[in-house]
C-alpha positions as CSV (number, residue, x, y, z in Angstrom):
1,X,206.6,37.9,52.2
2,X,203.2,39.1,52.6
3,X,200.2,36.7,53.8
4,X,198.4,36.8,50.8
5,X,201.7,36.2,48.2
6,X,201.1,33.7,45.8
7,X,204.1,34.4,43.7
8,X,205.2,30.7,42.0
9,X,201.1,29.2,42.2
10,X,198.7,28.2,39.8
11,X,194.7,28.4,40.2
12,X,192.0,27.4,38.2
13,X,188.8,29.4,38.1
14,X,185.3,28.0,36.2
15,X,183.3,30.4,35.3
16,X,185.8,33.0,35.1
17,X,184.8,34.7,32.1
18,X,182.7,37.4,33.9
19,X,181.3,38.3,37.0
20,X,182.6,37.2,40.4
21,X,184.7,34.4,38.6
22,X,186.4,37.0,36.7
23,X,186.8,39.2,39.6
24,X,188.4,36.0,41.3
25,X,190.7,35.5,38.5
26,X,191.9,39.0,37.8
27,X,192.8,39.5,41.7
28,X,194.4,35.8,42.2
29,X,196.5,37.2,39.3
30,X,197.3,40.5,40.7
31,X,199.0,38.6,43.8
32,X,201.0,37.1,41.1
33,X,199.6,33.7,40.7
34,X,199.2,32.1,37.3
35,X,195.9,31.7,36.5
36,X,193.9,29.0,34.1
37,X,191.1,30.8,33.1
38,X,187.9,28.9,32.3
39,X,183.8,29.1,31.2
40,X,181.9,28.1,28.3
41,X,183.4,30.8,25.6
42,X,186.8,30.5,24.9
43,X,186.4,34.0,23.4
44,X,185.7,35.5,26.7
45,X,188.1,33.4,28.6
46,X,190.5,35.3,25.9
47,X,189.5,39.0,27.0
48,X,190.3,38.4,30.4
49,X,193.8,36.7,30.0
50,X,193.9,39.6,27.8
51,X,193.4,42.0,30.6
52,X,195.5,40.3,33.1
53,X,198.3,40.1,30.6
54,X,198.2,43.7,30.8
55,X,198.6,44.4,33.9
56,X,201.8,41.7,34.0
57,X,200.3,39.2,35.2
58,X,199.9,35.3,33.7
59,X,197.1,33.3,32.5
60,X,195.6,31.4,29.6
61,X,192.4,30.3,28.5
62,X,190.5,27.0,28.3
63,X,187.3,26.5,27.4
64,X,185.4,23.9,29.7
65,X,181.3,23.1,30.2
66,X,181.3,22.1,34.3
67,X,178.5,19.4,33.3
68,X,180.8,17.4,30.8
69,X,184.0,15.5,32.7
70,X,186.1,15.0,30.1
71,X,186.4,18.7,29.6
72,X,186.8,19.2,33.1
73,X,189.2,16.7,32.7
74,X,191.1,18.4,30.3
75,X,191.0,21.3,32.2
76,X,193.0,19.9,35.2
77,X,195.6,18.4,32.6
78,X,196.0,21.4,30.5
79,X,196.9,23.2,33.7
80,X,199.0,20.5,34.9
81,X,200.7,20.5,31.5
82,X,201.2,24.0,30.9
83,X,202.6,24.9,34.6
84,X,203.3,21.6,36.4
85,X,201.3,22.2,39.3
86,X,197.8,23.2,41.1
87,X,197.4,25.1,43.8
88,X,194.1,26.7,44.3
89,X,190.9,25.3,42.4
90,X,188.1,27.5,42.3
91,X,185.0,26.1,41.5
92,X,182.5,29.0,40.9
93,X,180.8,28.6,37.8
94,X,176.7,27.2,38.5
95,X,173.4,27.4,36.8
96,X,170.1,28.2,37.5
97,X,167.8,27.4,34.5
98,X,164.6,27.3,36.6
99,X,163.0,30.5,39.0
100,X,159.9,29.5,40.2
101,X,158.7,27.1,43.1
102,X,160.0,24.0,43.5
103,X,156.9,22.4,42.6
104,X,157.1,23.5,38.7
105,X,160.7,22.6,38.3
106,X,161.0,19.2,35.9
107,X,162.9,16.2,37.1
108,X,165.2,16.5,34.1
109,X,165.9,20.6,35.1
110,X,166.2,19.9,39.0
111,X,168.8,17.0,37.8
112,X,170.7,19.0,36.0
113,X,171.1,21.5,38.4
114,X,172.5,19.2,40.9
115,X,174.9,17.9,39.0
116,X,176.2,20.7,37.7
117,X,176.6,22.7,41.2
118,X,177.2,19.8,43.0
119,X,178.7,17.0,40.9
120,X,181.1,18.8,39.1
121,X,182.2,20.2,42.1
122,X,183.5,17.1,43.3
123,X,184.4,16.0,40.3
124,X,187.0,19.0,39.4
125,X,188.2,18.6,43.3
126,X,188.9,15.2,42.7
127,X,190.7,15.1,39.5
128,X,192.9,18.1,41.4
129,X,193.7,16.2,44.6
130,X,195.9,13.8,43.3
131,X,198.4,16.8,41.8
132,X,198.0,18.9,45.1
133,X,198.9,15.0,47.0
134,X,202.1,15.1,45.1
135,X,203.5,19.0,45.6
136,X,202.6,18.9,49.6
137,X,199.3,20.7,49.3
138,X,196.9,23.1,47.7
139,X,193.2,25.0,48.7
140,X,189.9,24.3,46.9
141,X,187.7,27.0,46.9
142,X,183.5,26.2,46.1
143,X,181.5,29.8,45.5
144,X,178.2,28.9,47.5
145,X,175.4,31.4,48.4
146,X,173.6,32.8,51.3
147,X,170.9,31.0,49.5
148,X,172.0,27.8,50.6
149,X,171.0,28.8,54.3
150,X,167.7,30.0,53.3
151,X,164.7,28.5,51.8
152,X,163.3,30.0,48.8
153,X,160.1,30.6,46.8
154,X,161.7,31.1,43.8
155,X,165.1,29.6,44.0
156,X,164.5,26.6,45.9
157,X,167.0,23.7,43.5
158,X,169.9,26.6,43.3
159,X,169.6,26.5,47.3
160,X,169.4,23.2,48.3
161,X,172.4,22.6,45.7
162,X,174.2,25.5,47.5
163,X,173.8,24.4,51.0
164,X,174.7,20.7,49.3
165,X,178.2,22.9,48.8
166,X,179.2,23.7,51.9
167,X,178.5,20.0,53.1
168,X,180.9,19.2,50.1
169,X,183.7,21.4,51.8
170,X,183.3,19.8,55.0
171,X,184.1,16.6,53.7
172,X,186.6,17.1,51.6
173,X,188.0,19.2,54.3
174,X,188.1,16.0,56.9
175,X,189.0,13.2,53.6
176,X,192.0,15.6,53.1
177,X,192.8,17.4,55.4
178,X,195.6,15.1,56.3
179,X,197.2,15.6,53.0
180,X,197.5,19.6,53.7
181,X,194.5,19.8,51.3
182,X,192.2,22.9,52.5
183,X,188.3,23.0,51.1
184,X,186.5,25.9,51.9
185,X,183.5,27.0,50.9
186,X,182.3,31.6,49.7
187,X,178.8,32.3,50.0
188,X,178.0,35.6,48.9
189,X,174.6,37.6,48.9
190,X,173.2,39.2,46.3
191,X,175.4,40.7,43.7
192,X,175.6,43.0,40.6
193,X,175.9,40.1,38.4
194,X,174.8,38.9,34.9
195,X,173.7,35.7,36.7
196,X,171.8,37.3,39.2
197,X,170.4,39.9,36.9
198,X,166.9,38.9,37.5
199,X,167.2,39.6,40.9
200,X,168.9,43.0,41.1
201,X,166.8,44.7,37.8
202,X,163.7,43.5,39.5
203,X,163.0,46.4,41.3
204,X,160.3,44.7,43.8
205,X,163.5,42.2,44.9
206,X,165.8,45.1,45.0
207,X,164.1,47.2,47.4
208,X,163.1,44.5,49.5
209,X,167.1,43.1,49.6
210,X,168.5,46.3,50.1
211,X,166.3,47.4,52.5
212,X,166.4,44.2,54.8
213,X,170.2,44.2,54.4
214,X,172.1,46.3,57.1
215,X,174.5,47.7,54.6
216,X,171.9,49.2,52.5
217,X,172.9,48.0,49.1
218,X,174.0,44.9,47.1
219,X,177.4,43.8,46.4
220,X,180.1,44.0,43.8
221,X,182.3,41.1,42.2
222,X,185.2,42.5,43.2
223,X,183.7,42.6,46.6
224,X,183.9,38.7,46.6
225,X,186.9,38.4,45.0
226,X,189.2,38.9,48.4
227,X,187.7,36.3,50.2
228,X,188.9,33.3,47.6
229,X,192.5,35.6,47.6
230,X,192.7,34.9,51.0
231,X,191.7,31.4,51.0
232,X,194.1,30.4,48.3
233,X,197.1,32.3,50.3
234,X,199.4,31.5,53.6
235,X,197.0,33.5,55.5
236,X,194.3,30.5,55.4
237,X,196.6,28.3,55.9
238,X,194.9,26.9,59.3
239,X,191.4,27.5,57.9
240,X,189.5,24.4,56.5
241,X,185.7,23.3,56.2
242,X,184.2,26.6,56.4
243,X,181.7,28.7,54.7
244,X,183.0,32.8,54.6
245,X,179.2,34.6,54.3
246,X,179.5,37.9,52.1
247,X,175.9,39.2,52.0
248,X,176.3,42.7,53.4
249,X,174.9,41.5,56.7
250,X,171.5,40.0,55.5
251,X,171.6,36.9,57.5
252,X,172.4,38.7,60.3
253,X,169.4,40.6,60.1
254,X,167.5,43.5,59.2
255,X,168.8,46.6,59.9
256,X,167.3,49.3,62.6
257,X,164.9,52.4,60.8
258,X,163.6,55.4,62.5
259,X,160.3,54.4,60.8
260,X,160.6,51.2,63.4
């Protein structure tokens, strides 16, 4: 059996409707697990079932806001319902309503963004636990960003709530670790998203990011995708608490030019 099999388990994925989520749900499926496919749109939650279904693989669609617990509630049942089992929860959707400094955000804005990338977090985790308790197991996966080891100018609530992330992993890590419950946490750099579009179609932010990143460019969903494969597979199976960085190098610095 190969490392990253996960023939017989079932994943959830917010925010998998496009993007890195969808890239996440389309290549959990692919290594044959069954998927519960989430965001806001049932609609678009349809088209990608629809396009793992093609390929053979098996998923459904639910429609669930991350800010409102009883539909993540009904999320985690639905699953539970439909498959009798959780094995991977990845908890990816976010939202960034404000870009600007941190001294313009409102109170009511900067709350919402805690609570939606933070809160929700550990609610979904939480209403999953118990299930993963009973079948000896299961991996929670939280998509972070680079951002959350950075300050920013412009991005300063998204951050702290992102670095507020991999502190959630680490806890739930050492809370459940006992149990055989894994938490880990992805935190990719900038990538060719709708979410991030204000970043990558500026093109004063672009060619400052990809020329201070070593690998010259920005990256791709799919590029993010393997990392919460592995996580959810055997392969992690020793690997809790921790924060995989996919930024094309950025944080580990800029790269060498002739010019320098």
């Amino acid at each position: 059996m190969s490392l990253f099999d996960l023939t017989g388990k079932v994943a959830i994925v917010t925010g998998a409707s496009k993007g890195i989520g969808r890239a996440i749900a389309e290549r959990l499926a692919e290594q044959g697990a069954r998927v519960a496919v989430s965001s806001r749109r049932i609609e678009a939650c349809e088209e990608v079932v629809a396009g793992i279904a093609a390929k053979g693989g098996q998923a459904f669609a639910i429609a669930c806001n991350i800010g409102r617990k009883p539909e993540l509630q009904a999320l985690v049942d639905a699953t539970i319902a439909r498959w009798g089992r959780i094995d991977t929860v990845v908890c990816n959707a976010a939202i960034n309503p404000h870009f600007g400094p941190s001294t313009t955000i409102p109170d009511e804005v900067f709350d919402k963004v805690m609570a939606s990338n933070i809160k929700s977090n550990l609610w979904l985790a939480n209403m999953a636990i118990p299930q993963m308790e009973k079948q000896g197991g299961g991996s929670i996966v939280i998509v972070s960003s680079i951002g959350g080891f950075r300050g920013s100018p412009v991005l300063g609530a998204y951050a702290i709530s992102k670095a507020a992330d991999m502190q959630l992993v680490r806890n739930l890590a050492v809370e459940h670790g006992p149990k055989n419950i894994r938490a880990n946490a992805i935190a990719p750099g900038l990538v060719r998203t709708d979410f991030a579009r204000a970043l990558w179609e500026n093109p004063d932010i672009y060619r400052k990011r990809t020329r201070d990143t070593p690998l010259g460019r920005i990256g791709e969903p799919d590029e993010i995708a393997g990392a919460a494969v592995f996580l959810a597979s055997p392969a992690a199976g020793f690997m809790t608490g921790q924060t995989i960085t996919i930024d094309g190098g950025v944080l580990a610095g800029p790269p060498m030019r002739a010019e320098d």
